[in-house]
C-alpha positions as CSV (number, residue, x, y, z in Angstrom):
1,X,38.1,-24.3,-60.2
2,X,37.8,-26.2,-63.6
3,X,40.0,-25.4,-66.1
4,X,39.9,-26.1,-69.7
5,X,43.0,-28.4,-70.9
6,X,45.1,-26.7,-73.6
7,X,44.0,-26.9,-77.3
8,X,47.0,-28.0,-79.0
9,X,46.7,-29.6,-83.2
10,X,47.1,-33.3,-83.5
11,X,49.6,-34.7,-85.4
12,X,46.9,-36.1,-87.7
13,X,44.3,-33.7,-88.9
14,X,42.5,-34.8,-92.0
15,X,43.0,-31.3,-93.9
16,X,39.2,-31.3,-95.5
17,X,37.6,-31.9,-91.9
18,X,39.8,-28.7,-90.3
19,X,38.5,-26.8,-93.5
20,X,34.9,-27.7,-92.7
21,X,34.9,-27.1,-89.0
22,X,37.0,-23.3,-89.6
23,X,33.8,-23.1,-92.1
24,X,31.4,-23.7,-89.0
25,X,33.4,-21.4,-86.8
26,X,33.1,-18.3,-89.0
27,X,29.5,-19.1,-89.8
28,X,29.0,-19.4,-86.5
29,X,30.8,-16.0,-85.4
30,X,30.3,-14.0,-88.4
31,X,27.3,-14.5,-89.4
32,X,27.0,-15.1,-93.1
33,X,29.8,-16.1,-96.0
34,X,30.2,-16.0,-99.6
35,X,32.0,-18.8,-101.7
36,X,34.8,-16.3,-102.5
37,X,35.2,-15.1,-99.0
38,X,35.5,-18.6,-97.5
39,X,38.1,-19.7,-100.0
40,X,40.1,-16.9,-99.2
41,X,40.0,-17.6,-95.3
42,X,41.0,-20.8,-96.0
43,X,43.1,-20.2,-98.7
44,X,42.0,-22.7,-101.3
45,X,40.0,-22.8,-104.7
46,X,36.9,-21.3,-104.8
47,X,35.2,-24.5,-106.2
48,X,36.8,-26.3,-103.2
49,X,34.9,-24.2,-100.4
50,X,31.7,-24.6,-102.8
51,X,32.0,-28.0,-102.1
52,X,32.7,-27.3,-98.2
53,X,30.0,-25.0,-97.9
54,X,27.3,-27.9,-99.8
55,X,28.4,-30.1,-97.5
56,X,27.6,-27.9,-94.3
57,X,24.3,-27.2,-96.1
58,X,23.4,-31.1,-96.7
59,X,24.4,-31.9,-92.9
60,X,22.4,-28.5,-91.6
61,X,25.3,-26.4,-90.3
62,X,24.3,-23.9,-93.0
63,X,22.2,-22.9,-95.4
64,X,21.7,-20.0,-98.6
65,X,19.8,-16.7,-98.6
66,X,18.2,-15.4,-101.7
67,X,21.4,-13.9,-102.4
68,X,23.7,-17.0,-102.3
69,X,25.1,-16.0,-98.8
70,X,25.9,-19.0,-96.7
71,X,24.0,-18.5,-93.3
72,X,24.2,-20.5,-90.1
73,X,22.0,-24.0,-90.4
74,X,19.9,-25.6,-87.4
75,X,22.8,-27.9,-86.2
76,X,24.9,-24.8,-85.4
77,X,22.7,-23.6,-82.8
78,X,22.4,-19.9,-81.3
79,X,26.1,-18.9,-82.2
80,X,27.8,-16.7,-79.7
81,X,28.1,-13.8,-81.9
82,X,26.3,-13.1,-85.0
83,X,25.8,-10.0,-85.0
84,X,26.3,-7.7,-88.2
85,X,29.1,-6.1,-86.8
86,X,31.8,-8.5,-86.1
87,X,32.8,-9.7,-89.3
88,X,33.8,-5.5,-89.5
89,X,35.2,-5.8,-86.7
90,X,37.6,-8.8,-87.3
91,X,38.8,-7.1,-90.7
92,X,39.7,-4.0,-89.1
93,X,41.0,-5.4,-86.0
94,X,43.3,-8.1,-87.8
95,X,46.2,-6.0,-88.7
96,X,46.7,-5.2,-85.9
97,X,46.9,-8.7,-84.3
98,X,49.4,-9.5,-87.1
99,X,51.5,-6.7,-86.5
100,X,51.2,-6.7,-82.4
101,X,52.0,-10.4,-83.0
102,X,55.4,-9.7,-84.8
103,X,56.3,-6.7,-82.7
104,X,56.4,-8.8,-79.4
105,X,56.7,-12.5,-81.0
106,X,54.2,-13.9,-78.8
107,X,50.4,-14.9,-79.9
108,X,48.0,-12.0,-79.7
109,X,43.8,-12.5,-80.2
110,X,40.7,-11.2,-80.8
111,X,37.5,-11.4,-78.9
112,X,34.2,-10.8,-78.0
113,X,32.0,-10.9,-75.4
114,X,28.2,-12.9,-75.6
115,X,26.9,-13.0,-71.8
116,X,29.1,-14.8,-69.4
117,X,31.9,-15.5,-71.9
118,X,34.0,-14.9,-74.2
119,X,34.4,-16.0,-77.8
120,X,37.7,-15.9,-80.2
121,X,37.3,-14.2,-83.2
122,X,40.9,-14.4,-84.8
123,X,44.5,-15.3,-84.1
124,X,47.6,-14.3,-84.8
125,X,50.2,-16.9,-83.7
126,X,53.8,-16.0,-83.1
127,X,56.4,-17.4,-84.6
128,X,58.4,-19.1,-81.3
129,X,58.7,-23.0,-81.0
130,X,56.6,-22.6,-77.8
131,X,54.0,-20.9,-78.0
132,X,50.4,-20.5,-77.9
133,X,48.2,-21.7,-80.9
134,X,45.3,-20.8,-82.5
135,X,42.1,-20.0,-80.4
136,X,39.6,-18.5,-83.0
137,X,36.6,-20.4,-82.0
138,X,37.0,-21.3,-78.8
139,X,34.9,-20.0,-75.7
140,X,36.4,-19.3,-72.0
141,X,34.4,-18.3,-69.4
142,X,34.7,-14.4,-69.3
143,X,35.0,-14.1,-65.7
144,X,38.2,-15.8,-65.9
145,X,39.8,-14.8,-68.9
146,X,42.2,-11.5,-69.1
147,X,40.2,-9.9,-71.9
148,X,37.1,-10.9,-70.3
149,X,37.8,-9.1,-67.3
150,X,39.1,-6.0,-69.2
151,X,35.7,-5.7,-70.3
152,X,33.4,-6.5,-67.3
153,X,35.2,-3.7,-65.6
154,X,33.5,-1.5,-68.0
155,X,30.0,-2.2,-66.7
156,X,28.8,-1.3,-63.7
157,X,29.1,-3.6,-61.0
158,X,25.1,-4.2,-60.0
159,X,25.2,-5.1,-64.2
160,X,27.9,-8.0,-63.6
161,X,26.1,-9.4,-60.4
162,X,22.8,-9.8,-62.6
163,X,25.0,-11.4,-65.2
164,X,27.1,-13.9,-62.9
165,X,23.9,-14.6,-60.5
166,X,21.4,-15.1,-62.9
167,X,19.6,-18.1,-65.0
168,X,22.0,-18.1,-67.9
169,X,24.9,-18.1,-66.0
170,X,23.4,-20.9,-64.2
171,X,23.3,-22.8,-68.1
172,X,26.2,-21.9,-68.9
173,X,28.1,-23.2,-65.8
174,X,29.5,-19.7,-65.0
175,X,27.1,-18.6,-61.9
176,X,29.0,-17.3,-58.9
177,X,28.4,-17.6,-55.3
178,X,28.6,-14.3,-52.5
179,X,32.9,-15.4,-52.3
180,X,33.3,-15.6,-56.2
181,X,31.6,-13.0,-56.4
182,X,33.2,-10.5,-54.3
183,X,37.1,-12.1,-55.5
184,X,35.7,-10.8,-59.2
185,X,34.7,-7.3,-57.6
186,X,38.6,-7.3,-56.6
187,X,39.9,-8.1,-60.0
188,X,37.5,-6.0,-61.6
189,X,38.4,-3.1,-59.7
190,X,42.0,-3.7,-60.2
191,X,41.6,-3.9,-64.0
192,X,39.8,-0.9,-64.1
193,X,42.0,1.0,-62.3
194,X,45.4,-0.7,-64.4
195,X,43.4,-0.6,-67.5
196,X,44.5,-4.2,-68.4
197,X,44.1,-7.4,-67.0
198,X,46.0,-10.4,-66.3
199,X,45.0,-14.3,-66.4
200,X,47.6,-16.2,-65.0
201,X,46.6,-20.1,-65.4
202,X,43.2,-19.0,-64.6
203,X,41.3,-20.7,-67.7
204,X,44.3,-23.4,-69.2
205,X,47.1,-25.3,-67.4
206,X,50.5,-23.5,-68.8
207,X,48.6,-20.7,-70.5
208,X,48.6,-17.2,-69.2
209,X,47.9,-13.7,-70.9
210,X,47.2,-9.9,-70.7
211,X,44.5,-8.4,-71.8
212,X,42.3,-5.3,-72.8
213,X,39.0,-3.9,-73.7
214,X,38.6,-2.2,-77.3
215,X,35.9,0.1,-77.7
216,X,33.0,0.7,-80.8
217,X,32.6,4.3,-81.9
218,X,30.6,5.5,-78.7
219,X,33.4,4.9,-76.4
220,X,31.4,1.0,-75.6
221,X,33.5,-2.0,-74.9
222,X,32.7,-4.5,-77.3
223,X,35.7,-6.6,-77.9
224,X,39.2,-8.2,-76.3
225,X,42.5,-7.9,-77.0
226,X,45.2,-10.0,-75.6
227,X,48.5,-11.1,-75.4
228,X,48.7,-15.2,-74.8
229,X,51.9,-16.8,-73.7
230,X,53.2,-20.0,-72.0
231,X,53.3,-19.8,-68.3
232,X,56.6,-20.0,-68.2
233,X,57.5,-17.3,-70.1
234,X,55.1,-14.8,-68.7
235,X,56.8,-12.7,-66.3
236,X,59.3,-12.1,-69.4
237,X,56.7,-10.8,-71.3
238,X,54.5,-9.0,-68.6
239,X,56.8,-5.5,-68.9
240,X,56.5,-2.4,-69.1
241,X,57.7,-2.7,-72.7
242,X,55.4,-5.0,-73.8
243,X,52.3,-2.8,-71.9
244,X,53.1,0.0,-73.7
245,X,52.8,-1.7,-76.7
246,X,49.2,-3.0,-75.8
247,X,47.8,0.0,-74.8
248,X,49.4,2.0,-77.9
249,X,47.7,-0.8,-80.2
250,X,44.9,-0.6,-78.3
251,X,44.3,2.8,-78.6
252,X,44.7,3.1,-82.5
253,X,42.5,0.5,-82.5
254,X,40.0,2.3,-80.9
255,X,40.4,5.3,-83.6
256,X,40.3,2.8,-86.5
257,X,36.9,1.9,-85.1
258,X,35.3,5.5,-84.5
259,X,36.8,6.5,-87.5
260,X,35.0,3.5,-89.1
261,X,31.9,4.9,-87.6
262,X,31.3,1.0,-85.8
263,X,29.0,0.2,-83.1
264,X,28.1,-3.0,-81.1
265,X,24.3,-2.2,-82.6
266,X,25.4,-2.1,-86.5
């Protein structure tokens, strides 16, 4: 099984090129930006991310709507999630990140599902020398990851066969054969019935986490939470303690959504 190699920051990272690519991200999974929105994400001037945001515009990665919104350009591609909705969702979801984050000191995220995997939508890092960094942006095959898992066990099995078995899957490298099939039936059936679900080096060398399935205002599973730590320090952290303070996140998440009136259709 091929896993991806931990994302870790190099010791040299030009500070305007980080700024551009965090720019492409957010395009990319939200959907749209404004000049003062993007300088606040990145915390700098707003005539600096002007002149990020003309750049990404020159090269294709964006371009303007009639009311000065920065869209997605041609050289992004079909972006994995931008749909109306998720930009919502990462505002009301963030808090909670952040506070989960400094409750258990370990690095909790954000994500979404688009077909056969999963996308990070925001990070919240914790504080310890080692840890697990940032992931907003990246993509893990969903089949794999904890979150991922948490949220296929919400469909109904013939629904993830189709998924796993099917053309896409095929382009995107995730397709399963009868075996990996029935192993993911297994896991599936044990996250349902824990109501989490664990990846234990399944998707990075030394990286391992728990996760859950959030829920839109209908009761639907539209997004991820987890809980990402080193290997080595994961049986510390998978306790009851720590589940308990998933599942009660989890849960007032799910109120901040219904009460927020959000669906996976907005």
């Amino acid at each position: 099984m091929q896993k991806h190699p931990v994302r870790t920051r190099p010791t040299y990272l030009p500070e305007s090129v980080d700024h551009a690519l965090v720019l492409i991200e957010l395009l990319r999974d939200t959907g749209s930006l404004r000049v003062s929105e993007a300088a606040v994400e990145l915390g700098v001037a707003p005539s600096t991310a002007h002149r990020l945001l003309s750049a990404l515009v020159y090269r294709g990665f964006a371009t303007q709507d009639e009311s000065r919104r920065y869209l997605p350009g041609p050289a992004v591609g079909l972006g994995p999630a931008k749909q109306r909705w998720t930009r919502e969702l990462r505002s009301l979801v963030s808090p909670y990140l952040e506070a989960l984050s400094y409750r258990l000191d370990e690095t909790t995220n954000l994500l979404v599902r688009i077909g056969t995997k999963v996308r990070f939508l925001s990070t919240a890092e914790g504080s310890q020398a080692l840890r697990v960094g940032d992931r907003q942006g990246f993509a893990l095959p969903a089949h794999r990851a904890s979150a991922g898992r948490a949220i296929l066990a919400e469909l109904p099995w013939p629904t993830v066969r189709h998924l796993f078995t099917g053309a896409a899957a095929e382009l995107a490298g995730d397709r399963l054969d009868e075996d990996g099939l029935q192993h993911l039936r297994t896991q599936l059936d044990d996250a349902r019935e824990r109501r989490y679900a664990i990846n234990v080096d399944g998707t990075e060398e030394g990286v391992s986490a728990i996760g859950i399935a959030l829920h839109d205002s209908r009761g639907t599973a539209i997004a991820g939470l987890t809980v990402t730590v080193p290997t080595r320090r994961f049986e510390a952290v998978h306790t009851p303690r720590t589940l308990r303070a998933v599942m009660e996140v989890g849960r007032s998440i799910d109120g901040e959504l219904r009460q927020a009136g959000l669906t996976a259709d907005d």
